[in-house]
C-alpha positions as CSV (number, residue, x, y, z in Angstrom):
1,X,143.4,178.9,52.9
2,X,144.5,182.8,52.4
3,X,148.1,183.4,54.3
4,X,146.9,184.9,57.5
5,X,144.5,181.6,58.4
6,X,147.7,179.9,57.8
7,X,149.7,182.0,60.1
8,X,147.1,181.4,62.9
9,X,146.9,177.8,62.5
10,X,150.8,177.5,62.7
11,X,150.7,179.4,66.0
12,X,148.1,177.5,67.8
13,X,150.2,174.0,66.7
14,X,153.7,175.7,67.7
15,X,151.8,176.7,71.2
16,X,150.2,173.1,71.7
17,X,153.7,171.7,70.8
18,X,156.3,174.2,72.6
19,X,158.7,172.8,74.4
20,X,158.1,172.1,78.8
21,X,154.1,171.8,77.9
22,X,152.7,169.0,79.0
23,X,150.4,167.3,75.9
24,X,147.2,168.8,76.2
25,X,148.3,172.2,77.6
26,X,146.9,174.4,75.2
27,X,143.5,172.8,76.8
28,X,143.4,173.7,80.0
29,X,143.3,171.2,82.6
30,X,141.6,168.8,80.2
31,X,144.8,166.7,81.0
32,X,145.0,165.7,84.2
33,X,141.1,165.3,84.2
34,X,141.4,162.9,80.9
35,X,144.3,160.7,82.4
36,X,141.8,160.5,85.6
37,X,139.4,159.5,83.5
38,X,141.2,156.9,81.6
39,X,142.5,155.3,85.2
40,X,138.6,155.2,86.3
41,X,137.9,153.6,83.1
42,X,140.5,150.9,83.1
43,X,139.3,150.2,86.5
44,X,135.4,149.5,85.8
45,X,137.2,147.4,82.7
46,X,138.9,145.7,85.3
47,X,136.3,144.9,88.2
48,X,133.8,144.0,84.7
49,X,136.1,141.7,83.6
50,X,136.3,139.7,87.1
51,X,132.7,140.4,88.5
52,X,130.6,139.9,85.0
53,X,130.8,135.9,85.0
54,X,130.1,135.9,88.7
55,X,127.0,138.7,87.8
56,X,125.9,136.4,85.0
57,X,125.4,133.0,87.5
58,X,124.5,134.4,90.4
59,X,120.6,134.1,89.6
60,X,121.4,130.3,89.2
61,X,122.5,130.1,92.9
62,X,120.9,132.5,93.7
63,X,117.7,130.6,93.2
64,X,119.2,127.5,94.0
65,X,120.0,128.4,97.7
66,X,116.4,129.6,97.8
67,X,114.8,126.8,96.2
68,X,116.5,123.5,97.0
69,X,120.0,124.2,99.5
70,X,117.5,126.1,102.3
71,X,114.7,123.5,102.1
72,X,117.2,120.5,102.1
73,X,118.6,122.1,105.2
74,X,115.7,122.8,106.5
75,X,114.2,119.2,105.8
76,X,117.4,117.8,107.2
77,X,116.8,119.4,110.5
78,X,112.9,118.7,110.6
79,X,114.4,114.9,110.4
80,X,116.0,115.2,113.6
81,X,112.8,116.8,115.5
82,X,108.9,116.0,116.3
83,X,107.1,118.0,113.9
84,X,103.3,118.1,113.6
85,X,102.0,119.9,110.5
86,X,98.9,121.2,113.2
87,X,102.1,122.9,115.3
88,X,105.0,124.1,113.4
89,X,106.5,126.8,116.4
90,X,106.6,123.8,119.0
91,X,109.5,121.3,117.6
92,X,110.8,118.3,120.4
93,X,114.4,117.1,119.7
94,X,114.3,113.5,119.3
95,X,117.4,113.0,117.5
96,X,117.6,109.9,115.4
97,X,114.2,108.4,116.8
98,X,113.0,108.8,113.5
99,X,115.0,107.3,111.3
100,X,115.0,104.6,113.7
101,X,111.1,104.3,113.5
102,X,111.3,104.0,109.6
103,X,113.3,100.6,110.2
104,X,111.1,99.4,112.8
105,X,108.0,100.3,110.4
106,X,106.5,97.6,108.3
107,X,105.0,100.6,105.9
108,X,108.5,101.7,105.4
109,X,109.5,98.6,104.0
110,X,106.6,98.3,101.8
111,X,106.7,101.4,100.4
112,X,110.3,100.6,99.7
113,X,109.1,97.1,97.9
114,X,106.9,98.3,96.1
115,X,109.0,101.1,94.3
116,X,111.4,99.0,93.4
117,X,109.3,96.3,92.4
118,X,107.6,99.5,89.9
119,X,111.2,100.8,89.2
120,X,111.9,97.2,88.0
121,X,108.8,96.4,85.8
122,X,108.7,100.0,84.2
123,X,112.5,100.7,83.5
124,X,113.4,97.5,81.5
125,X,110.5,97.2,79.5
126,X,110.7,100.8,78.7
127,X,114.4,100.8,78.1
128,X,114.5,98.2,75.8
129,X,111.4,99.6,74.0
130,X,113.5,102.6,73.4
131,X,116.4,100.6,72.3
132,X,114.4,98.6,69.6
133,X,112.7,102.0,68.5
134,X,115.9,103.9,67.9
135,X,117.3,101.2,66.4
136,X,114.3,101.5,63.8
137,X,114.4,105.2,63.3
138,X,118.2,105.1,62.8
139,X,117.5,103.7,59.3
140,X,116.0,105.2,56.5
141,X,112.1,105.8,56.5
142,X,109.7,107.9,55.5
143,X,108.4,110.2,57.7
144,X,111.0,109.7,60.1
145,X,110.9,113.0,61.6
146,X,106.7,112.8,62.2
147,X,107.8,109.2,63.8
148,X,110.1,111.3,66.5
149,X,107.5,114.0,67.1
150,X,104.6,111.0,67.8
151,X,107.4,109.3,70.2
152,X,107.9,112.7,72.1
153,X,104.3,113.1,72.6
154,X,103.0,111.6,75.7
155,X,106.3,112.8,77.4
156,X,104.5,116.3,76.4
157,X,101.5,114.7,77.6
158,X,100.7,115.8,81.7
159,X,100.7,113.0,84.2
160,X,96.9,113.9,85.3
161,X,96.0,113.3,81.6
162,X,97.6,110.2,80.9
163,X,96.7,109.1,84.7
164,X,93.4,109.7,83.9
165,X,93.4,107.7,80.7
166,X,94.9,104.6,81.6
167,X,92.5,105.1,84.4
168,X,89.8,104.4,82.5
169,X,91.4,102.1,80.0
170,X,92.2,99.6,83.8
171,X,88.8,100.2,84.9
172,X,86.9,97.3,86.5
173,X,83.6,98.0,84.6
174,X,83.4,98.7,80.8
175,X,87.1,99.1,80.9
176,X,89.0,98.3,77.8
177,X,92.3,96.1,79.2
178,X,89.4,93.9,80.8
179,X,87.5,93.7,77.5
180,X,90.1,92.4,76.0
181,X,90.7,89.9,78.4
182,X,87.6,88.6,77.8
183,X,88.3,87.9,74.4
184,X,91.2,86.2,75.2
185,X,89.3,84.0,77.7
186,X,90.5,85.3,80.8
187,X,88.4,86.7,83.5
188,X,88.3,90.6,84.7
189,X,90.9,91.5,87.1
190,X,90.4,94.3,89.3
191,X,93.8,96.4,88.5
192,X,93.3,98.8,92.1
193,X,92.7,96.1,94.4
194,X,95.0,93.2,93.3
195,X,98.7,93.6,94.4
196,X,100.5,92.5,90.8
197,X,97.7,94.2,88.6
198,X,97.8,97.4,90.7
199,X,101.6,97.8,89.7
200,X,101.4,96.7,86.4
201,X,99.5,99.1,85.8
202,X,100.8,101.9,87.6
203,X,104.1,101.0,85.7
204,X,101.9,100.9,82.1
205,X,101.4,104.7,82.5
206,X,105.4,105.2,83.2
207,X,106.2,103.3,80.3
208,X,104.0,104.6,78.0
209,X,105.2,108.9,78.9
210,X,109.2,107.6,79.0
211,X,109.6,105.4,76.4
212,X,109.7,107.9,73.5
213,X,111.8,110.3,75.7
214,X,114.5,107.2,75.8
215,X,113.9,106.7,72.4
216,X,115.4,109.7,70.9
217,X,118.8,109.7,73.3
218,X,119.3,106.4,72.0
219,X,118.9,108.0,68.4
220,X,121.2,110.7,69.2
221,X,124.2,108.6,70.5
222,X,123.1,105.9,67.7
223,X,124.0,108.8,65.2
224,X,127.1,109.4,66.9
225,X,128.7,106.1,65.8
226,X,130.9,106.4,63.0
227,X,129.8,104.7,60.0
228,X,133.1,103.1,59.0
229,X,132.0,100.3,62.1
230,X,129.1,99.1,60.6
231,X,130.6,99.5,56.8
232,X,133.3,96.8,57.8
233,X,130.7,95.2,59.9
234,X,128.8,94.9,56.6
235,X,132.1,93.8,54.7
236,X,132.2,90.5,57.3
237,X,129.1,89.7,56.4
238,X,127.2,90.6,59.7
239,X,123.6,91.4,58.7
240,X,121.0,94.1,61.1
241,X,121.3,91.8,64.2
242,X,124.7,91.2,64.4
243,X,125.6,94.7,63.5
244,X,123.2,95.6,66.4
245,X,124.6,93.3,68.6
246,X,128.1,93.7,68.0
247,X,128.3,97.6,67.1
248,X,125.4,99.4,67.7
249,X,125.1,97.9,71.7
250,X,128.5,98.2,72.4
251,X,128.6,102.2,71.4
252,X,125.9,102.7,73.8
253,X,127.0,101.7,76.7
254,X,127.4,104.7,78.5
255,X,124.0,106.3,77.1
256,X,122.6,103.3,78.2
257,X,123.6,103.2,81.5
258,X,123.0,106.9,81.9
259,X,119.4,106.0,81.1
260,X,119.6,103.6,83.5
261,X,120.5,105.4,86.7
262,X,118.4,108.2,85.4
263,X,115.2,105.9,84.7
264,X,116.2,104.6,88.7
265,X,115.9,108.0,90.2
266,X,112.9,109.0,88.4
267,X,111.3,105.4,89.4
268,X,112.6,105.9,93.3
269,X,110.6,109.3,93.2
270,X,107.8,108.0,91.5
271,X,104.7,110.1,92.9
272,X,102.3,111.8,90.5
273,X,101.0,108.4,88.4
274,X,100.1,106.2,91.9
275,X,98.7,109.0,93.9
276,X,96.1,109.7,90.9
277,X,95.6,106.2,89.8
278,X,94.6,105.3,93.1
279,X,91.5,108.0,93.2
280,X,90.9,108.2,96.9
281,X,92.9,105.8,98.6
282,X,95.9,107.0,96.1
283,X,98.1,108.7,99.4
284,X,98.0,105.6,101.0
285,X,99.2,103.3,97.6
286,X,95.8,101.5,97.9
287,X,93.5,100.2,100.2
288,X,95.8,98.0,101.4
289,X,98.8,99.9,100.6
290,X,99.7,97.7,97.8
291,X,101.6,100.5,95.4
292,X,102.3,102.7,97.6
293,X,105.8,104.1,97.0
294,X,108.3,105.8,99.2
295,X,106.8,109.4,97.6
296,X,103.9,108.4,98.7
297,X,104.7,107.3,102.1
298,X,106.2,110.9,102.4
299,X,103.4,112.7,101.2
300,X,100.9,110.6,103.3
301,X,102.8,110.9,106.9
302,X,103.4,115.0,106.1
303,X,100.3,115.7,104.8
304,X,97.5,113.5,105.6
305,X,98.8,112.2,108.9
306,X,100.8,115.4,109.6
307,X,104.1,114.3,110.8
308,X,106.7,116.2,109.1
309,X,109.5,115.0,110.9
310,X,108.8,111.8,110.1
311,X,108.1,112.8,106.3
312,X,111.1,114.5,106.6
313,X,113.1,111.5,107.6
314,X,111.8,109.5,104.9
315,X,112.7,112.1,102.1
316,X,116.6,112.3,103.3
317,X,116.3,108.5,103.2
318,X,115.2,108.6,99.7
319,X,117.8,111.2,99.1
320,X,120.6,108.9,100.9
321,X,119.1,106.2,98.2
322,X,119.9,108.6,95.3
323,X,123.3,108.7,96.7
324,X,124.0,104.9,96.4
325,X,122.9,105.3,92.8
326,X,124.8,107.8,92.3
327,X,128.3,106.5,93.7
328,X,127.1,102.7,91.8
329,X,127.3,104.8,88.2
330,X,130.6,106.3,89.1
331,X,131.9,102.9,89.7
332,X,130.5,101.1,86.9
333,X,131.6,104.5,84.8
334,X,135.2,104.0,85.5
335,X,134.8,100.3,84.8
336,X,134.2,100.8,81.6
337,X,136.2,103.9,80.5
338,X,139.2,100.9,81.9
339,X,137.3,98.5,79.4
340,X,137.6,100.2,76.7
């Protein structure tokens, strides 16, 4: 740098740094624009710090309110009217009338029977399946992972598909259940008409699509258990049973009563595998109405009969069912958090 350049250069910095100058002088009025700037800046930071996690979950409610707080609300007050589907603008205030109809109504009752009678014959049979399963894919084998994919498959599977098999599989002619009843000596049974059969069967399909589903959370919470239990286990002298019995079972406890209450709802709002086992009759649970469930009750007085506000009754009892579930796991829950 030759002496003059120098000279200039110590000018400009004794000018930007005289005495009384504010920083940022020598620049014009770059200064009070910048420190405006900085202050807008530290604002956005501020109103994106607070309003980003309310940006970022306001789809979720957003869609929520939409999807299931308007329609619940909307259902709730449909309950409390006469409705017909044929005339939605003309709505008659009748108050509790039809609640009280759904105790007065035989079909009520049935429907309610009948899905707990399903809930009962398809939840422990699947459940324990599950249990048994896990417990066999906790240990070593080969192919263990192919063995978890073929459990998850028929809960991949669509209920019209595996309706549609199990269909055929409980038909009365050429069907293969019955076929193999008649090796075993016993005669045909026709699995629509017969109260038990049509059931039993309807539960078949719900047993078959969960089981592997159960399966798997069994696995996961069976992994969870620390292996120093069954190592000492081992060191007693308890074999596979007893570890099962006294280790694995106790662990899972809470998965297994999660499954349970979860298996419950999904059995109280059972819908999709009677309404397409039972072909045409399948709103009405049968011809005479021998599997039809509370969602099928529903769906037959909104839609085929067209009284919505007696469908909607029926779907805030179902909904006040849930509840009662819901309040019996807390309960049971704290029970045995205080157990433990």
């Amino acid at each position: 740098m030759t002496g003059s350049e120098e000279a200039l250069a110590h000018s400009a910095s004794s000018a930007e740094a005289a005495p009384g100058n504010p920083p940022g002088a020598a620049r014009g009025a770059h200064g009070p624009g910048g420190a405006a700037a900085d202050s807008w800046r530290s604002r956005l930071y501020r109103w994106d710090m607070k309003g980003s996690p309310y940006a970022f979950v306001a789809p979720f409610f957003i869609l929520f309110g939409a999807f299931t707080l308007v329609p619940l609300l909307y259902t709730a007050w449909y309950s409390l009217h006469n409705v017909q589907l044929s005339s939605l603008d003309h709505q008659t205030w009748t108050g509790l009338d039809n609640y009280k109809n759904l105790l007065s109504s035989d079909f009520f009752w049935n429907a309610l029977k009948n899905t707990f009678t399903i809930g009962v014959i398809s939840t422990v049979p699947q459940l324990l399946a599950a249990l048994g399963l896990a417990h066999m894919l906790n240990y070593r084998l080969r192919g263990s992972t192919v063995w978890r994919v073929v459990m998850l498959t028929p809960y991949a599977t669509s209920v019209a598909a595996a309706t549609l098999v199990f269909t055929l599989l409980y038909s009365w002619d050429g069907g293969m259940v019955n076929w193999l009843l008649h090796f075993a000596g016993v005669g045909p049974v026709n699995w629509r008409e017969s109260d038990w059969g049509s059931q039993f069967a309807v539960s078949s399909i719900v047993v078959w699509r969960w089981t592997g589903y159960n399966a798997l959370i069994y696995l996961a919470a069976m992994q969870a258990i620390p292996a120093d239990l069954y190592e000492s286990a081992a060191i007693d002298g308890a074999g596979r049973w007893q570890q099962f019995r006294h280790v694995t079972v106790p662990q899972l406890r809470p998965t297994i009563l999660f499954t349970v209450v979860v298996s419950t709802i999904g059995a109280t709002q059972l819908f999709g595998e009677p309404l397409l086992f039972g072909g045409v009759s399948g709103s009405k649970g049968g011809s005479e109405h021998q599997y039809q469930t509370l969602g099928l009750y529903m769906y037959d007085q909104g839609w085929i009969v067209g009284n919505l506000g007696k469908a909607s009754a029926i779907a805030w009892s179902m909904f006040l069912i849930l509840l009662i579930i819901a309040a019996v796991n807390l309960l049971l829950t704290r029970r045995l958090r205080k157990s433990q």
